[in-house]
N, CA, C, O and CB atoms as a CASP TS submission, in Angstrom:
PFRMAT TS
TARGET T0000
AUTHOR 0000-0000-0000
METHOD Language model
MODEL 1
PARENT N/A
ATOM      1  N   UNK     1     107.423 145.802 121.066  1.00  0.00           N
ATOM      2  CA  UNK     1     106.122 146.377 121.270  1.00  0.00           C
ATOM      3  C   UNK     1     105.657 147.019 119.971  1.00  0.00           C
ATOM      4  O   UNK     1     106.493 147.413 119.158  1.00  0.00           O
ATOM      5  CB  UNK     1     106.146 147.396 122.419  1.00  0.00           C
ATOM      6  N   UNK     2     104.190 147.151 119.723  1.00  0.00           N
ATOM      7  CA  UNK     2     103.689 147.032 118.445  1.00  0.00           C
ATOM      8  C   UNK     2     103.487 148.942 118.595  1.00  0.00           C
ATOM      9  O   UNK     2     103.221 149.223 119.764  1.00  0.00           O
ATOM     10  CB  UNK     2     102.101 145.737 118.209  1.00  0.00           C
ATOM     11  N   UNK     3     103.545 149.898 117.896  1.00  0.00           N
ATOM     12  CA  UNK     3     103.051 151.078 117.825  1.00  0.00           C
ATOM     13  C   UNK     3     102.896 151.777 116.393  1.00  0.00           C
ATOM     14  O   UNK     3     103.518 151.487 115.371  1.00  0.00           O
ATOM     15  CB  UNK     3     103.810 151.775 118.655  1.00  0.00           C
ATOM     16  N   UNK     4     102.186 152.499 116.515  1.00  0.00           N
ATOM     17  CA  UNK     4     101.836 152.797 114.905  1.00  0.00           C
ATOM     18  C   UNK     4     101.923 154.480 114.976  1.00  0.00           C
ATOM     19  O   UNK     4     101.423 155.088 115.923  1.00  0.00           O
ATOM     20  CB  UNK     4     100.000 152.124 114.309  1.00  0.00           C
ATOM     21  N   UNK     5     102.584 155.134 113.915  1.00  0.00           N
ATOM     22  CA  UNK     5     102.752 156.713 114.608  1.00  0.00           C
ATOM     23  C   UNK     5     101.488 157.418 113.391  1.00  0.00           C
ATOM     24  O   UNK     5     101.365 157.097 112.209  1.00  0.00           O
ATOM     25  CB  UNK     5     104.936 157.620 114.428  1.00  0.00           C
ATOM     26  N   UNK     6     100.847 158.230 114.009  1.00  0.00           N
ATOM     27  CA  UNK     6     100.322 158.426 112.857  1.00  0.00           C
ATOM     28  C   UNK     6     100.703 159.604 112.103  1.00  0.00           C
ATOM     29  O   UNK     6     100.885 160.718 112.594  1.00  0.00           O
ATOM     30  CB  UNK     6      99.113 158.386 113.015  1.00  0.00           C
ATOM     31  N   UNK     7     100.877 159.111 110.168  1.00  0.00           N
ATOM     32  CA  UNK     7     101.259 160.187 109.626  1.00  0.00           C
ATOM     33  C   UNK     7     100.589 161.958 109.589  1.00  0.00           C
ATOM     34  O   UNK     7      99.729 162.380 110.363  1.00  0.00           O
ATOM     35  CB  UNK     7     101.302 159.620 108.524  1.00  0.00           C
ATOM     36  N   UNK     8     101.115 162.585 108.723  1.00  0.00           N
ATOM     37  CA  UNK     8     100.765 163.857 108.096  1.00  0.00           C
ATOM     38  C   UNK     8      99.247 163.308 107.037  1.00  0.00           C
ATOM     39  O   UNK     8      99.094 162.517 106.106  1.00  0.00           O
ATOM     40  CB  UNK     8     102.373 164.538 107.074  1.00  0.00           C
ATOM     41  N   UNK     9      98.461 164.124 107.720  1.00  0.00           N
ATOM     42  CA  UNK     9      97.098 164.111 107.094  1.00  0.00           C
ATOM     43  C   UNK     9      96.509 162.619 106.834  1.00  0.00           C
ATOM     44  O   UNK     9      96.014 162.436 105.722  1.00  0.00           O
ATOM     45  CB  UNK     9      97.186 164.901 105.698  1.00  0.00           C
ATOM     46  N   UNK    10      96.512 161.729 107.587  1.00  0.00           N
ATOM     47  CA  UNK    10      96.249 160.521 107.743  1.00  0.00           C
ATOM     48  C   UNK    10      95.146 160.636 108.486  1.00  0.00           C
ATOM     49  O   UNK    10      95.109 161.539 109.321  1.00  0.00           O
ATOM     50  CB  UNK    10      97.230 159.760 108.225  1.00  0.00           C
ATOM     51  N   UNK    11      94.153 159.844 108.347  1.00  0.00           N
ATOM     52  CA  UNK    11      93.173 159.560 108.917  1.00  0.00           C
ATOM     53  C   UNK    11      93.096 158.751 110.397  1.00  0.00           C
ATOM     54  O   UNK    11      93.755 157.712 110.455  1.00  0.00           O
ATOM     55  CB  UNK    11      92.634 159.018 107.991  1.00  0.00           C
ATOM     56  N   UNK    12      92.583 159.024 111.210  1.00  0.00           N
ATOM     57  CA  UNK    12      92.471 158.096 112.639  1.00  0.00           C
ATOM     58  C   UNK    12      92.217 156.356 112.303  1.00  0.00           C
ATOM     59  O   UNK    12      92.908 155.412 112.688  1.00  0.00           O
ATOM     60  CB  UNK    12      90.913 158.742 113.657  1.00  0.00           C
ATOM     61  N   UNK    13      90.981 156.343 111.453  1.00  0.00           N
ATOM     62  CA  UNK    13      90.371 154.742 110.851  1.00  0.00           C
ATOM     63  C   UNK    13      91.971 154.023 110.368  1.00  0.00           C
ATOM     64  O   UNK    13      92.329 152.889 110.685  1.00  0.00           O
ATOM     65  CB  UNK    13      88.962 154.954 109.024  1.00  0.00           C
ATOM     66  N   UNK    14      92.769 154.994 109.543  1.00  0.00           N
ATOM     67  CA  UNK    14      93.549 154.448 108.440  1.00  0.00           C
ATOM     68  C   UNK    14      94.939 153.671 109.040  1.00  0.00           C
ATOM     69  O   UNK    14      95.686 152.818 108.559  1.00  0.00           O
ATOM     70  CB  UNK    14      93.931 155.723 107.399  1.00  0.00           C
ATOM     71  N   UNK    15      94.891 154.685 110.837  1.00  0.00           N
ATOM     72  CA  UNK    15      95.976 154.364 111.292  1.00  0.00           C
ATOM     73  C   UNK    15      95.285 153.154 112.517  1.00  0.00           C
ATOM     74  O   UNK    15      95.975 152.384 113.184  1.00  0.00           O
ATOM     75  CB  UNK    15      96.874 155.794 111.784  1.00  0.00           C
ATOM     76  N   UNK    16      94.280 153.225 112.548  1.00  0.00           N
ATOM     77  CA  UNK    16      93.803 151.840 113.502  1.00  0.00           C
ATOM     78  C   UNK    16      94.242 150.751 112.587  1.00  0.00           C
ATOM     79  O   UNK    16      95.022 149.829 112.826  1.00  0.00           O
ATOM     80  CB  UNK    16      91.952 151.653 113.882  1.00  0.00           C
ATOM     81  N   UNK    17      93.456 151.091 111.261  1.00  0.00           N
ATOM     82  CA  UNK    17      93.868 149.429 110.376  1.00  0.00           C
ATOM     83  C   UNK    17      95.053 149.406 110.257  1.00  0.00           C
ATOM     84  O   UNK    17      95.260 148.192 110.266  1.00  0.00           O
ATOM     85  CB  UNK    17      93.359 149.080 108.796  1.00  0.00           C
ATOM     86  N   UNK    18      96.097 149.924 110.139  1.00  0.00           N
ATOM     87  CA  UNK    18      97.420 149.815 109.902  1.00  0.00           C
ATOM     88  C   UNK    18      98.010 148.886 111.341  1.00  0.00           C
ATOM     89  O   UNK    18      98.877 148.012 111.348  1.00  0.00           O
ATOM     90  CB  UNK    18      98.072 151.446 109.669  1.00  0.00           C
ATOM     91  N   UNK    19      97.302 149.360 112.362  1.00  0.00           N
ATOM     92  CA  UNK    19      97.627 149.054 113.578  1.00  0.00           C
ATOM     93  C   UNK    19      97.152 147.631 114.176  1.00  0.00           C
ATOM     94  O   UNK    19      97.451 146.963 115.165  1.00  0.00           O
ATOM     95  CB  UNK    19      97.167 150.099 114.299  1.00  0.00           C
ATOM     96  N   UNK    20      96.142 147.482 112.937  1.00  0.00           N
ATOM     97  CA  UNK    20      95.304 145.835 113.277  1.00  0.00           C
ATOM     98  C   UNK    20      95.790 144.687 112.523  1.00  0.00           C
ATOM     99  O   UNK    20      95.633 143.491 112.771  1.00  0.00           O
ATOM    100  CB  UNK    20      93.614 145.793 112.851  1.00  0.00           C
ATOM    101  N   UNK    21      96.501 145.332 111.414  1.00  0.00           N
ATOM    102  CA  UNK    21      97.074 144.866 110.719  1.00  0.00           C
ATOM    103  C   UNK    21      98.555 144.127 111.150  1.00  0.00           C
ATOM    104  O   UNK    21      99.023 143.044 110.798  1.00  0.00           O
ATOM    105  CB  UNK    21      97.015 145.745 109.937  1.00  0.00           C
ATOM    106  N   UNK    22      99.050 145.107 111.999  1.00  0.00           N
ATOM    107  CA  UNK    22     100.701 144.858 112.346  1.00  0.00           C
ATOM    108  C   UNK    22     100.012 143.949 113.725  1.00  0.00           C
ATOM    109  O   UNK    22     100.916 143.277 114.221  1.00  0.00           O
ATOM    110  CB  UNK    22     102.027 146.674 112.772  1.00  0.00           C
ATOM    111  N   UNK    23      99.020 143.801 114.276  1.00  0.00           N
ATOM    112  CA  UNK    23      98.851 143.238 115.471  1.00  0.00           C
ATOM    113  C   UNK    23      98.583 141.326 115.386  1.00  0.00           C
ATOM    114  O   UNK    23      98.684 140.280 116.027  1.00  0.00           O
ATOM    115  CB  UNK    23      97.539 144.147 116.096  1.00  0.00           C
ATOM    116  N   UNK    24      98.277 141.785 114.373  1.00  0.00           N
ATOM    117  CA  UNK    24      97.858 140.123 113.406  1.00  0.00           C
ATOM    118  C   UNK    24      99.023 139.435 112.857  1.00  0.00           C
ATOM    119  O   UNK    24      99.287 138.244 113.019  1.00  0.00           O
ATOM    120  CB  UNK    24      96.844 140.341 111.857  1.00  0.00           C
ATOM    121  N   UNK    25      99.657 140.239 112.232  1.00  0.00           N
ATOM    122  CA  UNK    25     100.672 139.858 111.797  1.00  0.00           C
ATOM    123  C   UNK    25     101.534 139.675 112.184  1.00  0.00           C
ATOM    124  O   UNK    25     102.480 139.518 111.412  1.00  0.00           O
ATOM    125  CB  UNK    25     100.914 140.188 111.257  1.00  0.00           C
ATOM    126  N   UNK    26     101.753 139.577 113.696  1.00  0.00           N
ATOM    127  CA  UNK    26     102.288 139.650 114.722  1.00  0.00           C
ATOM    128  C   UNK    26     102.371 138.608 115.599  1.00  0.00           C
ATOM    129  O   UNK    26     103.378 138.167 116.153  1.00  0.00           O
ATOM    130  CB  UNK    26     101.886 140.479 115.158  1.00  0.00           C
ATOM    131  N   UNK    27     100.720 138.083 115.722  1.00  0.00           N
ATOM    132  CA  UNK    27     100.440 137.004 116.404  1.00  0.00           C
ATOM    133  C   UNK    27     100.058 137.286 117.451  1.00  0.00           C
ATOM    134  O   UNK    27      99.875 136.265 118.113  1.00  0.00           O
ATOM    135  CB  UNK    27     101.257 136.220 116.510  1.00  0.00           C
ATOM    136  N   UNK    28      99.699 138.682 118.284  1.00  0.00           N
ATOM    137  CA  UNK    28      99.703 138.814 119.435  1.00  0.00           C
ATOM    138  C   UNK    28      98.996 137.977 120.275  1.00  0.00           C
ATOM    139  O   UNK    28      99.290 137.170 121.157  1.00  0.00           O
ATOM    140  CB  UNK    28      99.462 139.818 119.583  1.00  0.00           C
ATOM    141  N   UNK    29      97.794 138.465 119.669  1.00  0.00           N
ATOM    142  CA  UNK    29      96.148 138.180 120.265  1.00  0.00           C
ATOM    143  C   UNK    29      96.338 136.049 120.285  1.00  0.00           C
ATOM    144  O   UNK    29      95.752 135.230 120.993  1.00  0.00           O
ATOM    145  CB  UNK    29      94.374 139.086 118.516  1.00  0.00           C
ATOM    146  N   UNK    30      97.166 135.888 119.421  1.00  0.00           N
ATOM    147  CA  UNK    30      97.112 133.622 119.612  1.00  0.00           C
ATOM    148  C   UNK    30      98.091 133.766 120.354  1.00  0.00           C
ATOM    149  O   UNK    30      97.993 132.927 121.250  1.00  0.00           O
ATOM    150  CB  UNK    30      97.548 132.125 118.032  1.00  0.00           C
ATOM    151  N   UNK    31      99.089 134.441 120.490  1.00  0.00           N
ATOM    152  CA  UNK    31      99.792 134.150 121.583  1.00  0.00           C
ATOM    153  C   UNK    31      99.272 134.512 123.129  1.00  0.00           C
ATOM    154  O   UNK    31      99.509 133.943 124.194  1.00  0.00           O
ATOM    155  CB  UNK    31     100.965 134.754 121.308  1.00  0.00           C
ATOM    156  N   UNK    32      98.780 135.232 122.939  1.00  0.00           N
ATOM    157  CA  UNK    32      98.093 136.057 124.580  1.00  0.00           C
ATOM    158  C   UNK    32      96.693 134.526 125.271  1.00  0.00           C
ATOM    159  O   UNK    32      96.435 134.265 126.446  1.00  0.00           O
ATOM    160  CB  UNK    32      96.663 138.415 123.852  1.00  0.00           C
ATOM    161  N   UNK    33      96.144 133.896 124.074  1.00  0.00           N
ATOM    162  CA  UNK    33      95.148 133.313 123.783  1.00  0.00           C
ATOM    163  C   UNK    33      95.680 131.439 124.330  1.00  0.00           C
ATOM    164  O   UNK    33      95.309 130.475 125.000  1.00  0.00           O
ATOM    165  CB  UNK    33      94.799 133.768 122.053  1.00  0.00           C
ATOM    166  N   UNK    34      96.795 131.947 123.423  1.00  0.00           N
ATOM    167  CA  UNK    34      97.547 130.512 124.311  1.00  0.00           C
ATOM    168  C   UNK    34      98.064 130.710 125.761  1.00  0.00           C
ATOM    169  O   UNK    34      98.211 129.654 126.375  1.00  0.00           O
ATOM    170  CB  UNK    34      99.010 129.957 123.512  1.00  0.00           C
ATOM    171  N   UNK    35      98.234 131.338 126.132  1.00  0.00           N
ATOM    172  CA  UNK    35      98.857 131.490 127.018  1.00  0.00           C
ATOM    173  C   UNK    35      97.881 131.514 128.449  1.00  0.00           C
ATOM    174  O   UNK    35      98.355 131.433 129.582  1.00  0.00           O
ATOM    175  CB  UNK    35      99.624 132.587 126.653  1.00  0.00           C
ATOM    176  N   UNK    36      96.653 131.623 128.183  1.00  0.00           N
ATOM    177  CA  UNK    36      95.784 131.792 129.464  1.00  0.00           C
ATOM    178  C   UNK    36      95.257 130.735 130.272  1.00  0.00           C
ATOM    179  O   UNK    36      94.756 130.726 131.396  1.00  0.00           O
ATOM    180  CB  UNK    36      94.707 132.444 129.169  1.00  0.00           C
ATOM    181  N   UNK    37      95.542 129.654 129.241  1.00  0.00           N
ATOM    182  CA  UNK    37      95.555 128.251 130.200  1.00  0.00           C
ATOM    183  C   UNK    37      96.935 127.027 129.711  1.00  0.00           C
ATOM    184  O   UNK    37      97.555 126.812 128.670  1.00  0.00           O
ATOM    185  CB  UNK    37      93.732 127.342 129.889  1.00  0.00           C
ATOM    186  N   UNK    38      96.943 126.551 130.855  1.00  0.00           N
ATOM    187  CA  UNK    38      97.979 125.498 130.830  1.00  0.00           C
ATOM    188  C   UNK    38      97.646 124.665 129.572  1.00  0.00           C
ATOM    189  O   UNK    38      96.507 124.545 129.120  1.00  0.00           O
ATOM    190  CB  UNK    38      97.987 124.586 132.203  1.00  0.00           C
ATOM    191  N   UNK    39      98.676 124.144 129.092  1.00  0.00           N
ATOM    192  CA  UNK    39      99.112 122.540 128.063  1.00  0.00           C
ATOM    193  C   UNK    39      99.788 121.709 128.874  1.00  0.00           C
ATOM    194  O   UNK    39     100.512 121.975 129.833  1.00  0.00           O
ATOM    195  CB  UNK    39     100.251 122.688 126.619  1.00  0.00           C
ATOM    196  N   UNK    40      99.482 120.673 128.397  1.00  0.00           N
ATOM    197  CA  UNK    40     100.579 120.085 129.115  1.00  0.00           C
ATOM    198  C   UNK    40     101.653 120.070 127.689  1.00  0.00           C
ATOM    199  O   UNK    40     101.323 120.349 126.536  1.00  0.00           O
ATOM    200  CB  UNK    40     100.126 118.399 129.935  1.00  0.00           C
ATOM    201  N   UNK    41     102.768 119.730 128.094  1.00  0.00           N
ATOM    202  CA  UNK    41     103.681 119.176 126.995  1.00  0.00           C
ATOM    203  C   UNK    41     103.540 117.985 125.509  1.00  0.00           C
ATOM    204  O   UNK    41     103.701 118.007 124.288  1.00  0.00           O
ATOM    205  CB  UNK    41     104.558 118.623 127.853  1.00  0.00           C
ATOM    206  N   UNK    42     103.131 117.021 126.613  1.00  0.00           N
ATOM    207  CA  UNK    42     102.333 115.968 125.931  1.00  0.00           C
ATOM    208  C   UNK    42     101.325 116.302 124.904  1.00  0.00           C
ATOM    209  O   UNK    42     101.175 115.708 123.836  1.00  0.00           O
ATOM    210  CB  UNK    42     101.663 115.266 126.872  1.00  0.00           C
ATOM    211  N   UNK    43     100.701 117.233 125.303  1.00  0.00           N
ATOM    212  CA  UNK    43      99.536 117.212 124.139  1.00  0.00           C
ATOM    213  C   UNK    43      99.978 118.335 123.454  1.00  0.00           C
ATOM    214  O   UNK    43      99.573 118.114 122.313  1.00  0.00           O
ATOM    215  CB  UNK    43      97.866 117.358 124.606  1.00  0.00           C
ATOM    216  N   UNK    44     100.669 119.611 123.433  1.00  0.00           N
ATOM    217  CA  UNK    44     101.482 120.010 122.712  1.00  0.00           C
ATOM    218  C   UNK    44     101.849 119.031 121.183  1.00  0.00           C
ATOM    219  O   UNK    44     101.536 119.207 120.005  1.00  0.00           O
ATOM    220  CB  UNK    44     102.512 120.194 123.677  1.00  0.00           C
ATOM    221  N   UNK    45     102.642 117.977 121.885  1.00  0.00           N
ATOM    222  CA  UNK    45     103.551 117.447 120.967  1.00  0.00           C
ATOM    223  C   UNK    45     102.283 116.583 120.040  1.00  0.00           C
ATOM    224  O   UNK    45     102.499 115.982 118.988  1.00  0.00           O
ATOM    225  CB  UNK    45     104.929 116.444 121.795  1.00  0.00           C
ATOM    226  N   UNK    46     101.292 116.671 120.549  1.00  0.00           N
ATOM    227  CA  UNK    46      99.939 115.608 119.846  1.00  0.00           C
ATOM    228  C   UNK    46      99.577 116.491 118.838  1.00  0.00           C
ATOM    229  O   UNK    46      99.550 116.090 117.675  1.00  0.00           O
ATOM    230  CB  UNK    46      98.380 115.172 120.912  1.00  0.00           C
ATOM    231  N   UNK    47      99.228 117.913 119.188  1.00  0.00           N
ATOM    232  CA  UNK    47      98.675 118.741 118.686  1.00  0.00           C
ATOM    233  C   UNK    47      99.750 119.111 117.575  1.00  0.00           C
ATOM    234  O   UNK    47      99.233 119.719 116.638  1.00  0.00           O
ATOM    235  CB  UNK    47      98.208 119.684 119.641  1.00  0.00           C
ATOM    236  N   UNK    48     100.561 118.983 117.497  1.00  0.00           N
ATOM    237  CA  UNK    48     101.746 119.366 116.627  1.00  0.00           C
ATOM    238  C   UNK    48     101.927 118.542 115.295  1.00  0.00           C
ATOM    239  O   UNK    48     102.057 118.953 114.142  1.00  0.00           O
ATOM    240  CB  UNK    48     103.036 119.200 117.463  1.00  0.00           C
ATOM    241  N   UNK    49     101.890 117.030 115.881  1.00  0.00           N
ATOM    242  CA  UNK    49     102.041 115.783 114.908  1.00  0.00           C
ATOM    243  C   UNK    49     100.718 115.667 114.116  1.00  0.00           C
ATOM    244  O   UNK    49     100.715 115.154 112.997  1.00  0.00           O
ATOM    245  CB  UNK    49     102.333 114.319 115.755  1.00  0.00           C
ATOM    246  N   UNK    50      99.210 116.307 114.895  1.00  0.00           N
ATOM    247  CA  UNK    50      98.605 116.216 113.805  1.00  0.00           C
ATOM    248  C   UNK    50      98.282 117.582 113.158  1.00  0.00           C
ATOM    249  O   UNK    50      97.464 117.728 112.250  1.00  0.00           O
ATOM    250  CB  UNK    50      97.535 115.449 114.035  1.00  0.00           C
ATOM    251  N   UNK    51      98.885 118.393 113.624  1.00  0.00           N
ATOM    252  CA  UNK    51      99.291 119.617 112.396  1.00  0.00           C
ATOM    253  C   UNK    51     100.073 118.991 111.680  1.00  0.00           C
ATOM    254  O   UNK    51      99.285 118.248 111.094  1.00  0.00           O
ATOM    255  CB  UNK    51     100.057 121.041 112.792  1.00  0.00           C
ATOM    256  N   UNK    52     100.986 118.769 111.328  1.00  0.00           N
ATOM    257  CA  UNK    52     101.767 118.454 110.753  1.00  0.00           C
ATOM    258  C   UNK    52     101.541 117.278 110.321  1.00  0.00           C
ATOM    259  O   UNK    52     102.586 116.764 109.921  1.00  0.00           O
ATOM    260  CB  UNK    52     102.648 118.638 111.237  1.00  0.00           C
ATOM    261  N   UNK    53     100.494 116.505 110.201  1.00  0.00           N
ATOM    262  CA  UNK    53     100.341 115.427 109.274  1.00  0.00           C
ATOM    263  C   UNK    53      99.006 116.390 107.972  1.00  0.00           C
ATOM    264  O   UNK    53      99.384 116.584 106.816  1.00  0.00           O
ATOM    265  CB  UNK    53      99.637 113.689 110.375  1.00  0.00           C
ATOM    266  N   UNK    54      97.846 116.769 108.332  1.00  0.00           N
ATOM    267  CA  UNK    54      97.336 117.774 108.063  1.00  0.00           C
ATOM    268  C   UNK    54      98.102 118.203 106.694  1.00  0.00           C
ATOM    269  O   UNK    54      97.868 117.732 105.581  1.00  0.00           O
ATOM    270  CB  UNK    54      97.366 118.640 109.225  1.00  0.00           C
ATOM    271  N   UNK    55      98.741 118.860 106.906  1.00  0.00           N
ATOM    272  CA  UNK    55      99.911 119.874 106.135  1.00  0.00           C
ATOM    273  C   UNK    55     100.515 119.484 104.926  1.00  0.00           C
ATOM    274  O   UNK    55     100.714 120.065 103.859  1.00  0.00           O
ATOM    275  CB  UNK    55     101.139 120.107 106.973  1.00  0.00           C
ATOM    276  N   UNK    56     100.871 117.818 105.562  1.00  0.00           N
ATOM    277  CA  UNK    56     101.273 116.908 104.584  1.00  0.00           C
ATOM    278  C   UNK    56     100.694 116.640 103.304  1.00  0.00           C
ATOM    279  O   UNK    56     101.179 116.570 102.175  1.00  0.00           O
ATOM    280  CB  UNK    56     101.287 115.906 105.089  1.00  0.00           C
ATOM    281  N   UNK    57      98.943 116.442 103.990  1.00  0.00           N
ATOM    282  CA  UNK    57      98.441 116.055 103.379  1.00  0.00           C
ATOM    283  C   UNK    57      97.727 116.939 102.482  1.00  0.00           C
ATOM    284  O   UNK    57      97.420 116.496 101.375  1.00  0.00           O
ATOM    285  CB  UNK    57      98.025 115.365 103.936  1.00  0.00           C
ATOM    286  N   UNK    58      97.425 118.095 102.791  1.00  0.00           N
ATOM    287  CA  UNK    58      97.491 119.528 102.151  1.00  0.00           C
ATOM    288  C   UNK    58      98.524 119.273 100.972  1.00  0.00           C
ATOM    289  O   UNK    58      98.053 118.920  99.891  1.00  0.00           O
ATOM    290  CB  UNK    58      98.050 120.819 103.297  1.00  0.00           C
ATOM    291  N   UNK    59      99.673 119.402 101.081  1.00  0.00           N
ATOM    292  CA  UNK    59     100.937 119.242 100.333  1.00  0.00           C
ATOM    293  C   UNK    59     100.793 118.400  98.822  1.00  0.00           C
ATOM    294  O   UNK    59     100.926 118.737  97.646  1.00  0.00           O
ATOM    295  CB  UNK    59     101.960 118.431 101.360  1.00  0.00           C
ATOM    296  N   UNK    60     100.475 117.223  99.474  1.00  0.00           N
ATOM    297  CA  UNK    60      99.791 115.820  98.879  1.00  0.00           C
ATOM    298  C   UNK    60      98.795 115.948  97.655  1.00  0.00           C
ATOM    299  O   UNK    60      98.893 115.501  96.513  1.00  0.00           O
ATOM    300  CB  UNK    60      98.896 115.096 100.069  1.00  0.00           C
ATOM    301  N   UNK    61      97.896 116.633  98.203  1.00  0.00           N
ATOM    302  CA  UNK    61      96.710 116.934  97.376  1.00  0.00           C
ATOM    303  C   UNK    61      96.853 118.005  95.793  1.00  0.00           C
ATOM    304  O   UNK    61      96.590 117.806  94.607  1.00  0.00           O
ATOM    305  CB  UNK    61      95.721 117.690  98.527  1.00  0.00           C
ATOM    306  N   UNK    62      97.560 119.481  96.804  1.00  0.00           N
ATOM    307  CA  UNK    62      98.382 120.094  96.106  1.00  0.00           C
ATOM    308  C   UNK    62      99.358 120.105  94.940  1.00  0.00           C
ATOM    309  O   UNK    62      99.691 121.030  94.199  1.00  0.00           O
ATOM    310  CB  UNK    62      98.732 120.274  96.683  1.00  0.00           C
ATOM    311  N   UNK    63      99.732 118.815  94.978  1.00  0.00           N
ATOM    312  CA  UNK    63     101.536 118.251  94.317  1.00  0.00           C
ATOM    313  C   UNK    63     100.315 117.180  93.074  1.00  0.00           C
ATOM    314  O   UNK    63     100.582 116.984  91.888  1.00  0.00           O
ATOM    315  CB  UNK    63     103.224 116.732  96.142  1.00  0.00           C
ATOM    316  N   UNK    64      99.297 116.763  93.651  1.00  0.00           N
ATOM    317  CA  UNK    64      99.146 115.433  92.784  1.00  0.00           C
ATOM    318  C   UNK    64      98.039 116.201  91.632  1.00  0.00           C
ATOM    319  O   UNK    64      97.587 115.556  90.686  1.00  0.00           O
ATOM    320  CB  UNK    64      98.378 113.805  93.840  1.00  0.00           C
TER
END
């Protein structure tokens, strides 16, 4: 679980961003986001192969 304590003479704003920060970085909010409707498996594995061709080709572009 994500919590943020706030310091000595710290600002309220300073400890939200700190707190929006660790929440992102975290993944919460895409995981909560995935999670509210079904996948099937199948398209999982679709959605995956063309990430991962994508990436490649990112890579590709990158390298040459």
């Amino acid at each position: 679980m994500i919590g943020v304590n706030v310091k000595d003479n710290e600002s309220i704003d300073r400890a939200i961003n700190r707190f929006k920060k660790m929440v992102t970085r975290a993944r919460v909010l895409n995981e909560y986001r995935d999670r509210q409707q079904f996948t099937k498996p199948s398209e999982e594995k679709r959605e995956a192969l063309k990430k991962s061709v994508r990436e490649e080709r990112r890579r590709q572009r990158e390298n040459y």
